[in-house]
C-alpha positions as CSV (number, residue, x, y, z in Angstrom):
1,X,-9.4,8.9,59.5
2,X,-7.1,11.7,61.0
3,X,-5.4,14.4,58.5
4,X,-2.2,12.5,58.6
5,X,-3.5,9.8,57.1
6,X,-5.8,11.4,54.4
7,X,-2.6,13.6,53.3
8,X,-1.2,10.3,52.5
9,X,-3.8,9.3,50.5
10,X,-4.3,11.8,48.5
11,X,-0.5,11.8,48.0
12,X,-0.9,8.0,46.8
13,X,-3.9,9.1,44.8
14,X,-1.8,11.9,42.9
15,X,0.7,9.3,42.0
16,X,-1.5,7.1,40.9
17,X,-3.0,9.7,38.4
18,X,0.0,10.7,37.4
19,X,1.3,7.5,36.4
20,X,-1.8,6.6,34.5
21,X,-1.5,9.9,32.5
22,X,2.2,9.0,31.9
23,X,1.3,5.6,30.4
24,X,-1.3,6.9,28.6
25,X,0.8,9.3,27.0
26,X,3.7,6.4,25.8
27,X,0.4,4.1,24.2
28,X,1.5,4.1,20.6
29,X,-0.6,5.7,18.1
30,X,0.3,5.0,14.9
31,X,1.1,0.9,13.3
32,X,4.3,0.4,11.1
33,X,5.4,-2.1,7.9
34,X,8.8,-2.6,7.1
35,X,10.2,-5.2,5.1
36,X,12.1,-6.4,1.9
37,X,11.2,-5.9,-1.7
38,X,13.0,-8.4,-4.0
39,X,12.5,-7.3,-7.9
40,X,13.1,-9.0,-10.3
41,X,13.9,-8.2,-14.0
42,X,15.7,-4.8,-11.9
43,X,18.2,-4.6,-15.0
44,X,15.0,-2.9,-17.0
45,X,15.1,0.0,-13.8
46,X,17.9,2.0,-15.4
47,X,16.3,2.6,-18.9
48,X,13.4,4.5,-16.7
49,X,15.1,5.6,-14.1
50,X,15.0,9.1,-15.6
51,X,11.8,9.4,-16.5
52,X,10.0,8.4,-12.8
53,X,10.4,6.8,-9.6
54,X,9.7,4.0,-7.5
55,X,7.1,4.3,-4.7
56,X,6.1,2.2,-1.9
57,X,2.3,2.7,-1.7
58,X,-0.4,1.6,1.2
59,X,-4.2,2.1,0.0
60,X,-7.2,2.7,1.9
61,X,-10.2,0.2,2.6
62,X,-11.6,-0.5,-0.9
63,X,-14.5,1.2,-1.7
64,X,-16.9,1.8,-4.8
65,X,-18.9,5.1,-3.4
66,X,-16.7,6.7,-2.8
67,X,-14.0,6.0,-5.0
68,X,-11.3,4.2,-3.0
69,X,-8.4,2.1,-2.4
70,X,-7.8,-1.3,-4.2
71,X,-10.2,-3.8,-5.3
72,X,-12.8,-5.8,-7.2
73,X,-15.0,-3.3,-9.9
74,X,-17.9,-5.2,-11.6
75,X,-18.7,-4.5,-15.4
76,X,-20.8,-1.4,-16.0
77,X,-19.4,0.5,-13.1
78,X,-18.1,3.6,-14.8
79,X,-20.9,3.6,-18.4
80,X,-23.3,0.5,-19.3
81,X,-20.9,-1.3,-21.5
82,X,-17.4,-0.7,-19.4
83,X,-15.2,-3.6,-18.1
84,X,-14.7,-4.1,-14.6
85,X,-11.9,-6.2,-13.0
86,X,-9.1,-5.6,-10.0
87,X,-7.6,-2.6,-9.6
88,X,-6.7,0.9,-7.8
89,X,-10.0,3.3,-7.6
90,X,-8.3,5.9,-5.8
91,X,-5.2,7.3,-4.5
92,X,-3.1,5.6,-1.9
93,X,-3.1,6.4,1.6
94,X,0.5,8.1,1.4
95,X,0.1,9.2,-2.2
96,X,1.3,12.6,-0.7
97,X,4.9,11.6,0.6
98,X,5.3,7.7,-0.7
99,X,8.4,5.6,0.7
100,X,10.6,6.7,-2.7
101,X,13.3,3.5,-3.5
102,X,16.7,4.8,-4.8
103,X,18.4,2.6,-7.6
104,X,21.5,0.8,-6.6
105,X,23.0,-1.1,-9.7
106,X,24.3,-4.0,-7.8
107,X,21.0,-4.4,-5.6
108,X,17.9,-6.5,-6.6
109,X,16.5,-6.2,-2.8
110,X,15.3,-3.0,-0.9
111,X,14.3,-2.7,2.4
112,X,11.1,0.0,3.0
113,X,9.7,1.2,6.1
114,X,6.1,2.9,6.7
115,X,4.1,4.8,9.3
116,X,0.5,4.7,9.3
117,X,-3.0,5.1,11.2
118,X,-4.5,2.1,12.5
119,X,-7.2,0.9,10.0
120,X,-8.3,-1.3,7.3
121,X,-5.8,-1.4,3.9
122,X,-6.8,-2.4,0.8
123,X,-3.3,-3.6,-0.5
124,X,0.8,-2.9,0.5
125,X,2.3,-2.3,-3.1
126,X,5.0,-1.0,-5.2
127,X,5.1,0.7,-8.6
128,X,6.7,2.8,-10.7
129,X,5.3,6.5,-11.5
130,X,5.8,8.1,-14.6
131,X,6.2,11.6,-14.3
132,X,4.8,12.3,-17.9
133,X,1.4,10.5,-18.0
134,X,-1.9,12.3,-17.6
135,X,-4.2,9.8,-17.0
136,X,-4.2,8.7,-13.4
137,X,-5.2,5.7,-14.0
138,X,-2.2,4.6,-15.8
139,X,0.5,6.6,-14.0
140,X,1.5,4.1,-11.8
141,X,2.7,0.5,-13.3
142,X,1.8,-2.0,-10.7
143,X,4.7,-3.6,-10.1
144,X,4.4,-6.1,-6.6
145,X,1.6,-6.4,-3.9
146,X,1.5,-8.1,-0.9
147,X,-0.3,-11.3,-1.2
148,X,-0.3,-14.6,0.5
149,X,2.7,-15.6,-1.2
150,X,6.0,-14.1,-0.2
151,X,8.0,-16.0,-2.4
152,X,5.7,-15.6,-5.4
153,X,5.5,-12.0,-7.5
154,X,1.7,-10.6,-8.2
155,X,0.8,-7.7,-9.6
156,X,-2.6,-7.8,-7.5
157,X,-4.6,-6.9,-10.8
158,X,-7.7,-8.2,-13.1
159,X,-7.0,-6.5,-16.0
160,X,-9.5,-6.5,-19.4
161,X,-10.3,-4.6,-22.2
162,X,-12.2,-4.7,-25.1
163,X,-10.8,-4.7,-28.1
164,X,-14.0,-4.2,-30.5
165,X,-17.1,-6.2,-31.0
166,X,-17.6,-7.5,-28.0
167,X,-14.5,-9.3,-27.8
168,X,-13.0,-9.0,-24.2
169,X,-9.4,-9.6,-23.8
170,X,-8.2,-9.8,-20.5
171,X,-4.3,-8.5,-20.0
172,X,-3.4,-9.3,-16.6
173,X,-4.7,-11.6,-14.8
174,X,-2.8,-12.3,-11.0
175,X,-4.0,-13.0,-7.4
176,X,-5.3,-10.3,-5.4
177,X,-3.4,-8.3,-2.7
178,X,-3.9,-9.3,1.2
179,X,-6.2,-6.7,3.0
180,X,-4.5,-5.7,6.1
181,X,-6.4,-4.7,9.6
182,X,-4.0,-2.6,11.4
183,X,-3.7,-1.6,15.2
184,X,-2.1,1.0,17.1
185,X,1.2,-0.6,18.2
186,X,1.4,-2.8,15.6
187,X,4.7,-3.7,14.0
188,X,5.1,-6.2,11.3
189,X,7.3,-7.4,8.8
190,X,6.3,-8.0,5.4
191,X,7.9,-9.2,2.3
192,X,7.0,-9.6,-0.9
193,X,8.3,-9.6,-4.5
194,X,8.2,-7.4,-7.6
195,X,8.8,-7.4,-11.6
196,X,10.0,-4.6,-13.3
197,X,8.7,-6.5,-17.2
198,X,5.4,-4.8,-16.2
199,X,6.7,-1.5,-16.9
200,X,7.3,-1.5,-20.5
201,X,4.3,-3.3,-20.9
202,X,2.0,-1.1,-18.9
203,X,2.6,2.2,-21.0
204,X,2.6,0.4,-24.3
205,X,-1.2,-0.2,-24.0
């Protein structure tokens, strides 16, 4: 092979590289949810409007050790005697800058948008946050998951307590949230429903 020809090689060759290193550069990174929240009950939004927000929450795989994400907790977890159920363990993924919903009176729909790492999610949800509540475990008021039922409000909670002797009384009781396996490039729409009647309820207990 003379020089001519091996210059134009390794000018094909640099090209090639080049163009590799360009795609690779333009391969997504990140997955994104976006999608419609419908609520309903929204008229109870404006007697709490000043005293919280709502947030649209994505939480890590579920796990018991350590504390994480969204999911099934058997009796005894926590003390030999405590109640287990469904429910949050830990904070959400974004619990540092949630997607925040802004009240509009004649609205009972709001669309949301999030960015995330590709991974495993326990649950998609949305609740309300009280500013003023201590306990992290009942800041939040669950108010819609993502479940296999678009069309069909769950709070994605198992919720008991007992109330003295024994006696186990279980509070909520709705279908669990839809685990989502997400991939770089991913892009997906998803749509589910909410209930603001939880909210009074929630910090009443």
């Amino acid at each position: 092979m003379n020089k001519r020809n091996l210059l134009f090689l390794a000018v094909l060759l640099s090209a090639g590289i080049m163009l590799l290193s360009s795609c690779k550069d333009d391969d997504p990174t990140t997955a994104k949810i976006h999608g419609t929240i419908e609520f309903e009950n929204s008229i109870i939004w404006p007697l709490w409007i000043d005293s919280g927000e709502v947030q649209v929450t994505i939480f890590p795989e579920f796990s018991l050790d350590p504390s994480a994400g969204w999911g099934e907790i058997p009796d005894n977890h926590y003390f030999p005697g405590s109640v287990g159920g469904f429910f949050p363990v830990g904070a959400p993924y974004n619990s540092q800058d949630p997607f925040v919903l802004t009240y509009n009176p004649l609205s009972t729909s709001y669309d949301y948008e999030l960015e995330v790492e590709p991974g495993i999610y326990s649950v998609l949800a949305v609740g309300f946050r009280k500013d003023d509540v201590s306990d992290p475990n009942r800041r939040t008021a669950p108010m819609g998951v993502h479940w296999n039922n678009p069309d069909t409000k769950s709070y994605g909670i198992v919720l008991k307590v007992d109330v003295g002797g024994g006696n186990i009384v279980t509070i909520f009781d709705d279908p669990a949230p839809e685990t989502l396996d997400l991939k770089a490039g991913d892009d997906l729409t998803i749509n589910f429903k909410a209930d603001f009647s939880i909210v009074p309820a929630w910090y009443s207990f």
